[in-house]
C-alpha positions in Angstrom: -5.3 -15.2 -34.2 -7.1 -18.9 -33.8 -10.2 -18.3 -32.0 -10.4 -22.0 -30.3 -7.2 -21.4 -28.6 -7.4 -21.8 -24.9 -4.4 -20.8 -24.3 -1.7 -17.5 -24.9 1.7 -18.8 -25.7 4.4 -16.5 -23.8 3.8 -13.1 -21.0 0.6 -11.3 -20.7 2.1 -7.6 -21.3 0.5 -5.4 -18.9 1.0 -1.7 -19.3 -1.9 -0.5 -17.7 -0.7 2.3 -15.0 -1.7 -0.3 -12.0 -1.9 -2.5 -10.6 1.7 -3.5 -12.0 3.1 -7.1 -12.6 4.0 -8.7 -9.4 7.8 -9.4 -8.9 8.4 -13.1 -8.5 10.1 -12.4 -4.8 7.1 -10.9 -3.6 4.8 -13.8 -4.9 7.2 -15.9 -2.7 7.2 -14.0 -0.1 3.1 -14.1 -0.3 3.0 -18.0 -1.0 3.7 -19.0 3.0 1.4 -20.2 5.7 -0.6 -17.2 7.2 0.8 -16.4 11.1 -1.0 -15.4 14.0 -1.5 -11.4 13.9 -1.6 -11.3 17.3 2.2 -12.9 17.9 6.0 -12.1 18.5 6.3 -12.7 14.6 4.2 -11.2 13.2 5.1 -7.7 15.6 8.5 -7.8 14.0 7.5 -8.0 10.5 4.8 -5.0 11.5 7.7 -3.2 12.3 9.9 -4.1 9.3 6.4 -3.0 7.2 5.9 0.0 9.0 9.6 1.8 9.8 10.8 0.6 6.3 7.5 2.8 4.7 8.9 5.7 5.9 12.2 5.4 4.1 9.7 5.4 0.4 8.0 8.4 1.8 10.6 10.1 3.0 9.1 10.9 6.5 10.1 10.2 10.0 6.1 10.4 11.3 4.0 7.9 11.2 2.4 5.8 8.2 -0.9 4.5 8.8 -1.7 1.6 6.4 -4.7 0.2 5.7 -5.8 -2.9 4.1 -8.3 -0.8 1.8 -7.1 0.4 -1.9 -6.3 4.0 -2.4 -9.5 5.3 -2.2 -10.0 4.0 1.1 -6.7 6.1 2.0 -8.7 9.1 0.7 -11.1 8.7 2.8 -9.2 8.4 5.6 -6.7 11.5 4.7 -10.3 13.5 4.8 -12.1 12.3 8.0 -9.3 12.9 10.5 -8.8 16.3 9.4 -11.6 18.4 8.6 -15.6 18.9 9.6 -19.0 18.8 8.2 -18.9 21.8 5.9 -15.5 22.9 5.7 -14.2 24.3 2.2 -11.4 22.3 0.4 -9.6 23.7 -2.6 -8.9 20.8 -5.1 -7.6 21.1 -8.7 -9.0 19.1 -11.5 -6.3 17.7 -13.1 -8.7 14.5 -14.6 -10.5 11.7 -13.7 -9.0 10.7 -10.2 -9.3 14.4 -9.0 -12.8 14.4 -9.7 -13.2 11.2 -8.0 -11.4 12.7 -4.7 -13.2 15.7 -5.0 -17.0 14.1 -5.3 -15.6 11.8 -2.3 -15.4 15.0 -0.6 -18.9 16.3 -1.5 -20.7 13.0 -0.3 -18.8 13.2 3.4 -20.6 16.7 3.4 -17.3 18.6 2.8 -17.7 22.0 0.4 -14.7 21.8 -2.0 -13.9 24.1 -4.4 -12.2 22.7 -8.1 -9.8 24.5 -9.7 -10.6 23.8 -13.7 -8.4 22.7 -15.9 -8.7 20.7 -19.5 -7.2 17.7 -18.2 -4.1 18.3 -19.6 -1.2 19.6 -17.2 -0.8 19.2 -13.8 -2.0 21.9 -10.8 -0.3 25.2 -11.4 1.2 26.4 -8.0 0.5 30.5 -9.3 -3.5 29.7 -9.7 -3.2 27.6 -6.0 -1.5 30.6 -4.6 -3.9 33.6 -6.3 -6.9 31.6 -4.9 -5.8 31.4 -1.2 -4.8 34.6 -1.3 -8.1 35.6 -2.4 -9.0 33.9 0.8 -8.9 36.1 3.7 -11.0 34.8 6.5 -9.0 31.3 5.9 -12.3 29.5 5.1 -10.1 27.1 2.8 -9.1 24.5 5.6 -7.2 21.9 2.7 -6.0 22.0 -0.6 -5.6 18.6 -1.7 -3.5 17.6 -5.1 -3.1 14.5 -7.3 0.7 14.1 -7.4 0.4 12.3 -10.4 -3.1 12.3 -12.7 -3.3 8.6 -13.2 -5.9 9.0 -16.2 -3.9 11.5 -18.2 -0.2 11.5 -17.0 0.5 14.9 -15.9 2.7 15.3 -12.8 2.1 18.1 -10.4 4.9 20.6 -8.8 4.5 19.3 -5.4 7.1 21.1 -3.6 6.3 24.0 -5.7 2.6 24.3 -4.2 3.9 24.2 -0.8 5.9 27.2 -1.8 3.2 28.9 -3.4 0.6 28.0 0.2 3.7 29.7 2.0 3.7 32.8 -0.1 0.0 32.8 0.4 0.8 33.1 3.9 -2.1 30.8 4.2 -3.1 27.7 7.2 -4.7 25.1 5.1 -3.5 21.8 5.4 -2.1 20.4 2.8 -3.1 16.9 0.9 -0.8 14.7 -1.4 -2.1 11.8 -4.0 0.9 9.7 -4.4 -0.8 6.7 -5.3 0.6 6.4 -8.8 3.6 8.2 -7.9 5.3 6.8 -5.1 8.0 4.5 -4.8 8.5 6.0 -9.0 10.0 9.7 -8.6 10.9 11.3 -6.2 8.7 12.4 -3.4 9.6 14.3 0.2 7.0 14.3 2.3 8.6 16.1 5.1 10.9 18.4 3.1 8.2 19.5 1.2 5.9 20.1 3.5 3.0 17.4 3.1 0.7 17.3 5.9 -1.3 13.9 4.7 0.2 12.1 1.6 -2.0 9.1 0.4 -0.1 5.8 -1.2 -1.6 3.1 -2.6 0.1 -0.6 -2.7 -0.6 -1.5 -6.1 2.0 0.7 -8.5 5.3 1.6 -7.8 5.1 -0.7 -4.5 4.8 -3.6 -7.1 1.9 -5.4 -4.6 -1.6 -5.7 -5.6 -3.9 -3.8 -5.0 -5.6 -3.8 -0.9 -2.8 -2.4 0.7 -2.7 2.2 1.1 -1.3 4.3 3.3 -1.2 7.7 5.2 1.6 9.5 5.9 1.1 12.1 8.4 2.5 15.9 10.3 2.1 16.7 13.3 0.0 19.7 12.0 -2.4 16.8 10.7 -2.4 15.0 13.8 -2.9 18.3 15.8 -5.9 18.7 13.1 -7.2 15.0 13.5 -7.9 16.1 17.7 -10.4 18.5 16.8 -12.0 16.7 13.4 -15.5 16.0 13.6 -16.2 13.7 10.5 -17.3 10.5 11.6 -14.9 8.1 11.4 -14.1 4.0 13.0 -12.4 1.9 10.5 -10.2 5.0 9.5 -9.1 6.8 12.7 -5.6 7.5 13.3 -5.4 7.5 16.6 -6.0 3.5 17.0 -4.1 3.0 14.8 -0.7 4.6 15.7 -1.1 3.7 19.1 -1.5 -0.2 18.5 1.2 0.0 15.5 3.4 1.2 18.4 3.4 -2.3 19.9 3.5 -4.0 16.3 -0.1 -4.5 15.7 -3.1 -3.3 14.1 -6.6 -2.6 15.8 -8.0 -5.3 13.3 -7.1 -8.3 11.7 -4.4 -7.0 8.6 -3.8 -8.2 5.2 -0.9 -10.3 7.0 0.4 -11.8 3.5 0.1 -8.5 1.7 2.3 -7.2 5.2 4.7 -10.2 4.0 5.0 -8.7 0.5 5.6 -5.5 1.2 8.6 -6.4 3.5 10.1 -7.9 0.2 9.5 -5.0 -1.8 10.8 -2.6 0.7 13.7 -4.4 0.1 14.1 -4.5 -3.5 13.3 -1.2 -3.8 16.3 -0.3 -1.5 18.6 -3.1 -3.2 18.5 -1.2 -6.4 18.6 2.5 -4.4 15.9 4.8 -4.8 17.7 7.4 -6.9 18.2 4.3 -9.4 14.7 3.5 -9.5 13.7 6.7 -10.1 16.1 7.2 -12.7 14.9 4.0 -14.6 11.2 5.3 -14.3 12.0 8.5 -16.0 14.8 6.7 -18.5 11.4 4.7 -19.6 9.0 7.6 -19.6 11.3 9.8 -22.1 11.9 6.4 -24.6 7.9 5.7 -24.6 7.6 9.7 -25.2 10.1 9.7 -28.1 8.5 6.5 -29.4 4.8 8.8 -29.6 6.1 11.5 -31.4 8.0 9.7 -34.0 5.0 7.5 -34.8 3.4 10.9 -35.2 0.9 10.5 -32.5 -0.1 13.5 -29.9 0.8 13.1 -26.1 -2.3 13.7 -23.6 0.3 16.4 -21.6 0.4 19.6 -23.5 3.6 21.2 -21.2 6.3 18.8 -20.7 7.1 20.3 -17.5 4.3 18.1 -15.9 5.1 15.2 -18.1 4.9 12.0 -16.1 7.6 9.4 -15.4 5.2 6.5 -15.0 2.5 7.1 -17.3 1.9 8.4 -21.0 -1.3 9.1 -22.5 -1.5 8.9 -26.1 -4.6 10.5 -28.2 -5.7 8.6 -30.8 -6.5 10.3 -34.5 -9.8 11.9 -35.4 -12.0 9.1 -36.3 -10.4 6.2 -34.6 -11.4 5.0 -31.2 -9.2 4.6 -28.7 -11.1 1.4 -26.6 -11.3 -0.2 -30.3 -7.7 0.1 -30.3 -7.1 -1.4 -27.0 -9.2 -4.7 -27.8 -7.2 -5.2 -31.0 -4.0 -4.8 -29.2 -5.1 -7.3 -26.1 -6.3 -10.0 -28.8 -3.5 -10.0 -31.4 -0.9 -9.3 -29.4 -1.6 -9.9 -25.7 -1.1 -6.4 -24.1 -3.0 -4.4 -21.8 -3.4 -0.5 -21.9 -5.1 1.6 -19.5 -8.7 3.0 -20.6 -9.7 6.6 -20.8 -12.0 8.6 -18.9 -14.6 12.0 -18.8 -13.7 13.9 -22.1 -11.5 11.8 -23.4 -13.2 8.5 -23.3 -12.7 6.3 -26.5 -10.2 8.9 -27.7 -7.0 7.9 -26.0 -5.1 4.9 -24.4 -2.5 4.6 -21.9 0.7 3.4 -22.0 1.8 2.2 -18.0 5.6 2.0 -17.4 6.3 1.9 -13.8 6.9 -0.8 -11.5 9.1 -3.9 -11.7 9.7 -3.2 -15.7 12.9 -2.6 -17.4 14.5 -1.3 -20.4 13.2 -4.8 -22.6 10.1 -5.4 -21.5 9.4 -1.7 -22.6 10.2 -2.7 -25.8 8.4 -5.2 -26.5 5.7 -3.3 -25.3 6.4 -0.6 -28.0 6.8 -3.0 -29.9 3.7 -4.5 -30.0 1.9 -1.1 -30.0 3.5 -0.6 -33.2 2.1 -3.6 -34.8 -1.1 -2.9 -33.3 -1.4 0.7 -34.8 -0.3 -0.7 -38.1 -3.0 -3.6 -37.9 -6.2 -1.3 -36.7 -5.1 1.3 -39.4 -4.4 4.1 -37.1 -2.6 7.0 -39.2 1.2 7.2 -38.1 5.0 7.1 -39.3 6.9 4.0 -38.9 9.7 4.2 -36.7 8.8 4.7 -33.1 10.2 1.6 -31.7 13.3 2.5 -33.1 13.5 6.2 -31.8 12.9 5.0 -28.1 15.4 2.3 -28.7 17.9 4.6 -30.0 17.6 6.7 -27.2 18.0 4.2 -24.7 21.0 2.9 -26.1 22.3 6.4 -25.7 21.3 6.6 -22.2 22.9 3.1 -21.1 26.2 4.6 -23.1 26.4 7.9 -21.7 26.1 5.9 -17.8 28.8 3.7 -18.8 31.5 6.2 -19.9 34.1 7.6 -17.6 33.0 10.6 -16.1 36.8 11.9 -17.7 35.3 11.2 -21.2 
């Protein structure tokens, strides 16, 4: 490639896992003139944001957004529930975890980390065996990554909540959905959730600035008696201004006007359907890895991710090296890789607004790539995902007779 080119001819490819390309109806719906946050307007479009977000979470409690990025919703999840020195149980299902979990240490939390080698998700049995271990109920949350965002490994949500029950155990319980939501399914009230923690920037196809809580009433009964310090986060000002259509503080008003609009697209093409699409892409990009001959991060393809697949690169070839090739020749973006995998992996993103053909070209282009940086693999991968999508789009156009 010319290297006095200012310019890129054609789409930037971005398959990082998040933030996500933006929908051109939600960039209109950002480009108008900013309203007053303290008018009749602007109330009905809080309420638009805020009952509609319930409908993604699947929740009839409130959901507290914040203009913060998901780690700001972490915080928050933490400081209205629990006290200086209480023990957390958190499983270390990669980089994020450990993130959430160090979080928790510097608020002056005690949490506990379940180890794990990065790659599956949280195993409900070892959840269970440890809170039953637990008989003076020290453990006052166990907090899970939904979906690992560094490595792609998807945890049995509803399963956990089972295994708490059986546990016969009090803790609270604490969701990351942030590169989950609005992608697969997720009930936060059927399965039990006491705080699940959303961020605007992935399956919500916004940028990034925009998270959420969703809350129970056993975390709002637990948010009366917490004693971490908290202002900018607390509930309580929160839900009781959003009752009248505001926020204690000035919102992200244009992010509030996106949001609206991708409420709405997510609900024109009907949750199941989205879902279905994110895991239709997940299983062609997975199909595309193995024929190229190339290991997936997940080791158990029960916590295989619909949104995310982590690739391991061959001994001797670096994974970041890979990703700069890829980005110059061909103009796509991966995601990096983290803690014991750094440099020996990349990330393939395929969640949001993205469809059958732009993950092809993506695949595409990764296939080039390998073959141009001299990675060891098989020919072929592009055309294993694309067979099995064609066989996907068949099978949902037959008859159900046939």
């Amino acid at each position: 490639m010319s290297k006095n080119s200012s310019r890129l001819p054609g789409r930037h490819f971005l398959h990082i896992p998040g933030p996500t390309p933006l929908p051109d109806r939600v960039l209109r719906a950002m480009d108008t003139p900013i309203i007053d946050h303290r008018g009749p307007e602007f109330a009905r479009l809080a309420r638009r944001c805020l009952d509609g977000i319930k409908s993604i979470f699947k929740t009839t409690n409130p959901v507290i957004i914040y203009t913060a990025t998901g780690t700001g919703a972490w915080e928050a999840s933490l400081v209205n529930t629990l006290s200086p020195g209480d023990k957390v149980l958190m499983v270390e299902t990669g980089q994020f975890a450990t993130q959430w979990k160090t979080m928790a240490q510097k608020l002056g939390l005690a949490p506990e980390f379940i180890k794990t080698d990065w790659r599956i998700g949280a195993d409900p049995a070892v959840i269970e065996a440890r809170l039953k271990e637990d008989k003076k109920h020290e453990i006052k949350a166990v907090c899970v990554l939904h979906n690992e965002t560094a490595t792609g490994c998807l945890s049995p949500i509803a399963e956990i909540r089972k295994a708490i029950d059986r546990a016969g155990h009090p803790a609270l319980y604490l969701v990351d959905t942030i590169s989950s939501l609005a992608s697969t399914d997720y009930r936060h009230d059927e399965w039990g959730v006491d705080v699940t923690v959303g961020g605007a920037q992935k399956g919500l196809m916004l940028p990034p600035g925009m998270s959420f809580n969703a809350v129970s009433d056993k975390a709002l009964a637990a948010s009366k008696n917490s004693k971490l310090t908290k202002s900018f986060w607390a509930w309580d000002d929160m839900i009781t201004m959003n009752k009248q259509g505001f926020f204690p503080y000035t919102p992200a008003t244009q992010m509030l006007q996106g949001l609206s609009v991708a409420l709405d697209m997510l609900h024109e093409e009907g949750l199941d359907n989205v879902f279905a699409r994110h895991a239709r892409l997940a299983e062609a990009t997975r199909r595309a890895v193995r024929a190229w001959g190339l290991e997936i991060i997940c080791r158990d393809s029960k916590y295989y991710s619909p949104t995310i697949t982590g690739v391991l690169m061959p001994e001797g070839h670096d994974g970041d090296a890979f990703r700069a090739l890829a980005l110059e020749h061909f103009n796509i973006a991966y995601g990096s890789s983290f803690g014991p995998f750094a440099g020996k992996m990349f990330r393939i993103g395929h969640l949001g607004d993205t469809n059958d053909a732009m993950l092809m070209g993506a695949l595409a282009a990764t296939e080039m790539a390998l073959s141009l940086a001299g990675v060891p693999h098989r020919k072929g991968g592009v055309h294993a995902a694309m067979d099995y999508l064609i066989t996907a789009h068949d099978s949902e156009r037959r008859p159900a007779a046939e």
